[in-house]
PALOMAR-927949 format. One line per 5 residues: number of its first residue (from 0); their letters; for each residue x, z, y of C-alpha. Coordinates in steps of 0.001 Angstrom, whole numbers, padded with zeros to 6 digits. Example, Ala and Ser with C-alpha at 12.3 -4.5 7.8 and 13.67 -1.06 7.14 Angstrom:
% PALOMAR-927949
0 = as = 012300,007800,-004500; 013670,007140,-001060
***
This chain:
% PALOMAR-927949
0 = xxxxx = 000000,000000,000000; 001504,-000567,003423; 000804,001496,006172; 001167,001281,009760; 003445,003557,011883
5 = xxxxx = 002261,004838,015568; 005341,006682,017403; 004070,009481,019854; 005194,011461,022536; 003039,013672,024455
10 = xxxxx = 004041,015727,027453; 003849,019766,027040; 003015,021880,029598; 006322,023039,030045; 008000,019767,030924
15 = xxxxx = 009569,018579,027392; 007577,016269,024384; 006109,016743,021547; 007525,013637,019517; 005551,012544,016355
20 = xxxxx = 004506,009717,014064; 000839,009176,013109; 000710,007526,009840; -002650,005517,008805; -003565,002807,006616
25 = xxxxx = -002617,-000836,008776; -006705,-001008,008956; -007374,002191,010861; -008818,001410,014067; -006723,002833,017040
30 = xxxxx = -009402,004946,018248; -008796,006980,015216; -005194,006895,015276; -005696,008735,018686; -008620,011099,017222
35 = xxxxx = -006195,012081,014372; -003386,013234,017131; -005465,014891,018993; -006632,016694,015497; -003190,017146,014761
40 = xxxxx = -002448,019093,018253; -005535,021285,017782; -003898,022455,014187; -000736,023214,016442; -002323,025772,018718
45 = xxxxx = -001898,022759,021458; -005370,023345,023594; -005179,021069,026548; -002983,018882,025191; -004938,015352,024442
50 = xxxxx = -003073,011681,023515; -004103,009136,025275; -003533,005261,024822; -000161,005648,026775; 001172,008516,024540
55 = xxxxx = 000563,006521,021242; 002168,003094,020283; 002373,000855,017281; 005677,000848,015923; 005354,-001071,012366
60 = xxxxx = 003968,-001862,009175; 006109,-000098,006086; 005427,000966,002573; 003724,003642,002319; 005807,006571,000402
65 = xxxxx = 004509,009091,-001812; 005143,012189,000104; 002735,010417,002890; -000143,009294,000083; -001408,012154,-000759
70 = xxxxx = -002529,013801,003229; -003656,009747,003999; -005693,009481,000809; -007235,013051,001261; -007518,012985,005438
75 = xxxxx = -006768,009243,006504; -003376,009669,007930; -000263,011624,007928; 002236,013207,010631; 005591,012715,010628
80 = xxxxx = 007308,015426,012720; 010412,014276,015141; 011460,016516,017761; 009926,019859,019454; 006642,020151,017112
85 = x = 007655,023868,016111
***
């Protein structure tokens, strides 16, 4: 199965990013790409914090690997954690 890649950076309220990759099936509308970021904030205690179509971009199409099948099969995508998510 591929799946496409959107790279993310949203702005925190103390200046730096949160930097993430939203992982969906290449047929997911981008709408729910941004729904599932925003979902994904909420489950990181990150009230206030919203993506918005400037945040989120389409990187690529890749393989999908297993680690990733299991959360996109059970919730429709997956997030790939870069840099200051903790």
């Amino acid at each position: 199965m591929e799946v496409a890649v959107f790279d993310t950076y949203v702005k925190k309220k103390d200046g730096g990013y949160l930097h993430f990759d939203i992982i969906v099936t290449k047929d997911t509308p981008f709408d729910e790409v941004l729904t599932y970021g925003n979902i994904y904030l909420q489950s990181k205690k990150r009230e206030g914090l919203n993506i918005s179509r400037k945040d989120c971009r389409f990187c690529h199409i890749t393989e999908i690997i297993p680690r990733w099948e299991t959360h996109i099969r059970q919730k429709g995508y997956y997030i790939h954690e870069l840099e200051g998510c903790q």
